[in-house]
N, C-alpha and C positions, 0 to 999 in steps of 0.2 A: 328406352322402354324399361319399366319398373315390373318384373314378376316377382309376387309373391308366393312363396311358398304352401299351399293349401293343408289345413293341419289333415293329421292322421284322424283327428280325434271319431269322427262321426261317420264322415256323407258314403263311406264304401256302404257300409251296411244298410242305408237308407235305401241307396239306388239296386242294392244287389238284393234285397227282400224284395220291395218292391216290384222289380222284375217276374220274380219267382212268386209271388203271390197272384200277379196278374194274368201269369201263365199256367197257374194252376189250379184258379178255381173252379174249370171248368171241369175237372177230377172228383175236386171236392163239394159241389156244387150245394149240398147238404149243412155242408160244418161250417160254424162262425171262424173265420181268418183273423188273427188277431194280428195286426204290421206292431212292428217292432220297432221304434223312435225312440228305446233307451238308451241313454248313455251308462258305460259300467268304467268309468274313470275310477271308481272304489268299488273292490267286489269283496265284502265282506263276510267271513266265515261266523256262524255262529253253530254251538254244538246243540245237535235238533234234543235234546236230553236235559237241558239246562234252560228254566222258563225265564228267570233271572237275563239270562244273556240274549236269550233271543228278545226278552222286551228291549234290553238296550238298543241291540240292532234297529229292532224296527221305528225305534224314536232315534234313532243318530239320523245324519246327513248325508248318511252314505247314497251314494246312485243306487244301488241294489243289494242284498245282503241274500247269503244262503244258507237255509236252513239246512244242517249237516246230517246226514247217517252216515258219512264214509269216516277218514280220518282221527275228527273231532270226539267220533264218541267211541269208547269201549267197546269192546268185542260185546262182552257182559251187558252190555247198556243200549244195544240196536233194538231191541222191543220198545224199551219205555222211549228212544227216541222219535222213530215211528208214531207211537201214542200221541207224542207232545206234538209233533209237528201237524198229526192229523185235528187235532183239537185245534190249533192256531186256525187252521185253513175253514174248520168247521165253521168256527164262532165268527168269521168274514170279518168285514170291517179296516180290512187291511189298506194301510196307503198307496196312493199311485208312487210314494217316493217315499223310505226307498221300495223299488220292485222288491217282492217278497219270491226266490226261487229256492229248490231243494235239490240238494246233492246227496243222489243217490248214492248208493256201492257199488263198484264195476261190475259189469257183468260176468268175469269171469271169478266174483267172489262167493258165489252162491246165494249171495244175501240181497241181489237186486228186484228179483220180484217179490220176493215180501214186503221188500221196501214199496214196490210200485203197487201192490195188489191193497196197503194200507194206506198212503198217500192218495193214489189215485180215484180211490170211493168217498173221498172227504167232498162236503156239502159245495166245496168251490176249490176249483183245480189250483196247484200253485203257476204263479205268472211265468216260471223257467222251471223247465229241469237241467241241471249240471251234471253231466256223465263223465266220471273219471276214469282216466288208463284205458279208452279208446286204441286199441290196438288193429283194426281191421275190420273190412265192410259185414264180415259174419256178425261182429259184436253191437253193431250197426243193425241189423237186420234182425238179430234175434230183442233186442231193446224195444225196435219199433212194431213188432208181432206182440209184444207185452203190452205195452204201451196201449196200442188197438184194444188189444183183451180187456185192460182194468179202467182206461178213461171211462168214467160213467157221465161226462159231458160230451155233447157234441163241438166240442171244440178244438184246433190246433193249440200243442204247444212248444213254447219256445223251447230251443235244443241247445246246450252251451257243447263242448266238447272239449278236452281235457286229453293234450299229447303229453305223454308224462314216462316215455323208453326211448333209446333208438331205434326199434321197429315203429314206432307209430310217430316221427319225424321225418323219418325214409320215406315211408310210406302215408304219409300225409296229404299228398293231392289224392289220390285214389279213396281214401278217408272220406274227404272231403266232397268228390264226386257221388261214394255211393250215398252219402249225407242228401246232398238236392236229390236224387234219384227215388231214394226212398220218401223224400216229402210230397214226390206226384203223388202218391196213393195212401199214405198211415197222415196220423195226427201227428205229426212234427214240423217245426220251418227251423235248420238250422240261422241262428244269429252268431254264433260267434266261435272263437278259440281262446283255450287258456293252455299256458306254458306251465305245464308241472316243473318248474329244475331241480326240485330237493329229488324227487323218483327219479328224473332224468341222470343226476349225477350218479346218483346208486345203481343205475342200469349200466352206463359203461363206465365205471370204477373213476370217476373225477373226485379230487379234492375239492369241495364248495371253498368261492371266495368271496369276497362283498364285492366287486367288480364284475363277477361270472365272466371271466375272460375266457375260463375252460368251456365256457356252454354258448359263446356268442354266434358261431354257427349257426345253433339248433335255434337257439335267440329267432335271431334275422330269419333264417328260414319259416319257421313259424308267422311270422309278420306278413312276408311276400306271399306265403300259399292263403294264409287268411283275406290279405285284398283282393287275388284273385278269382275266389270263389267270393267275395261282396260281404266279407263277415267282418267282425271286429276282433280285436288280438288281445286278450288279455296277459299282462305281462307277469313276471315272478313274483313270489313272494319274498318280502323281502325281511329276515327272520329274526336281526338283532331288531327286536318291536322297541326298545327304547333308543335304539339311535337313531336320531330325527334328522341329521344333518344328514347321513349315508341315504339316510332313505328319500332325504332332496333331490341327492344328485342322480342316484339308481333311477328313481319317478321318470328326472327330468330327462334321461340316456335313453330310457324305453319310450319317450316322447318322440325323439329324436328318431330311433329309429323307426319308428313308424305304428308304435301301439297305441290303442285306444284307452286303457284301464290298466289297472294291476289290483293282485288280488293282495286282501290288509287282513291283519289277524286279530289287529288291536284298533279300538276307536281313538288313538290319537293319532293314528298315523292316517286317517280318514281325509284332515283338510289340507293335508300337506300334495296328500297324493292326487286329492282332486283339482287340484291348482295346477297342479305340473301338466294336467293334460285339457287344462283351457287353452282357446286359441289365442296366442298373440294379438299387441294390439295391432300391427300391421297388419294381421290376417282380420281384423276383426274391419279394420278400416277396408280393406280390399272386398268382404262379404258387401258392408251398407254399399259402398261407391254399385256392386254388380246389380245389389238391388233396386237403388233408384235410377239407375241404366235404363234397367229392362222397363220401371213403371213409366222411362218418358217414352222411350223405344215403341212401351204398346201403345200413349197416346197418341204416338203419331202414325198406330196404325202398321207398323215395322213388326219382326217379329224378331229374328235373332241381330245381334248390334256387337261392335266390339270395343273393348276394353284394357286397357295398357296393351293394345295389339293381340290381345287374344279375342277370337268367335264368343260370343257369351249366348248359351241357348239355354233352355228348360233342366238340362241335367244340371248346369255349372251355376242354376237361379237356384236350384235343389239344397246344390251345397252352402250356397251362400247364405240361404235362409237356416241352414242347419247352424253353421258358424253363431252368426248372430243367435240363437236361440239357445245354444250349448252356451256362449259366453254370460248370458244372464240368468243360467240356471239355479245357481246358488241363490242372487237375489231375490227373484220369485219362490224359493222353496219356504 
């Protein structure tokens, strides 16, 4: 009997919004539900201040790209980036690819509801918000009371979240719980997790390596609490931008262990890293074989059927069709 290995890249987050979207409209019954079928195999930074760089972004390849107030821009320079970013969202027109989302400033910076009170009134909401240094269900809770207050669409949106200390790694399933909990009732659906390590290391005093042997814990942890709550795992950033070989192998390690994406600073590290997190061809072979399974299965009237000795039902047709569809993504873009 031949198993394949099913990649990390997609189907958690497919089956785990879905769930939670089905289960909660009856809450929401008002607001448009937007499901969430992005891949973030490249989650690109762009600084929301700089018009220059955000057009690149939004013409590169990237699966998603985010428009910056945190990090990227000056202390000095969080007004005029605000400005720019609400002008981008105003003027619409934006692609399904890449997703256009915005990373706020953490909540504990002061500077998160201006950011949200000027984003959030723009003529068309952005497709994510990205919340950094996520440290506990409070910061959670006071986001999503904001949130409520400044969306002026009746719509959900997408939630990234960003573990970036040892308190908010420890404390990461509870994170994670008050996350779905809060999405019964305000405008959020968590979709995913990113792996802050440059914060993380500064949190408990590590030397960075190119390996992060020091951070492989918090790594792998981050991965397994992100599948368990149905989300995707965005992996590190990875910071010497012109070495392309490190950043092969880094891509290909965080595949392996089990993430969906990694977050890119630079557009040439864009088609390397989005490669590393397409499915094999074995994986891709093992999706077709499930899916024309299942298409003889139902003409005969059968409903679940098995496959190199595994059950094949509607969740494992789910993945299969995601496989297949992530694998021709580039082509179609």
């Amino acid at each position: 009997m031949v198993i394949y290995k099913l990649p990390a890249c997609f189907f958690p987050t497919t089956l785990g919004l879905w769930f939670r979207l089905t289960h909660t409209a009856a809450s929401r019954s008002p607001l448009q539900i937007i499901p969430d079928d992005t891949p973030r195999r490249a989650l690109m930074y762009c600084p929301g201040d700089d018009m220059r760089k955000i057009n690149k972004g939004i013409n590169s390849k990237a699966d998603c790209i985010a428009l910056d107030c945190e990090d990227g821009v000056a202390i000095n320079r969080k007004k005029e980036a605000r400005a720019t970013i609400r002008s981008v969202l105003d003027a619409g027109n934006l692609p399904k690819r890449p997703e256009v989302g915005v990373r706020v400033n953490a909540v504990d910076s002061g500077l998160c509801e201006d950011d949200l009170s000027v984003i959030l009134s723009a003529s068309n909401p952005p497709a994510a918000l990205y919340l950094p240094k996520v440290e506990s269900r409070d910061n959670l809770l006071w986001f999503a009371e904001k949130l409520d207050k400044y969306l002026v669409h009746n719509v959900t949106v997408k939630l990234v979240i960003f573990a970036e200390s040892a308190r908010a790694i420890m404390d990461l399933p509870e994170i994670c719980k008050a996350a779905m909990e809060l999405s019964q009732n305000h405008k959020l659906v968590p979709v995913g997790l990113v792996f802050g390590s440059d914060d993380l290391c500064a949190s408990i005093g590590a030397a960075r390596s190119v390996d992060g042997g020091e951070i492989m814990y918090a790594r792998q942890r981050l991965v397994l609490v992100a599948k368990a709550f149905g989300l995707q795992a965005v992996d590190m950033v990875h910071i010497q931008y012109k070495d392309l070989d490190s950043l092969r192998q880094q891509s290909e390690a965080g595949a392996r262990l089990g993430y969906t994406g990694k977050q890119v600073i630079h557009p040439d590290q864009i088609e390397i890293v989005q490669k590393a997190f397409l499915p094999s061809r074995e994986q891709l072979q093992w999706a077709r074989d499930v899916v024309d399974g299942f298409r003889a299965s139902q003409q005969q009237g059968k409903g679940a059927f098995v496959h190199a000795g595994s059950m094949v039902d509607m969740p494992l047709l789910r993945q299969a069709e995601n496989i297949i569809r992530l694998s021709g993504i580039d082509q179609n873009s």
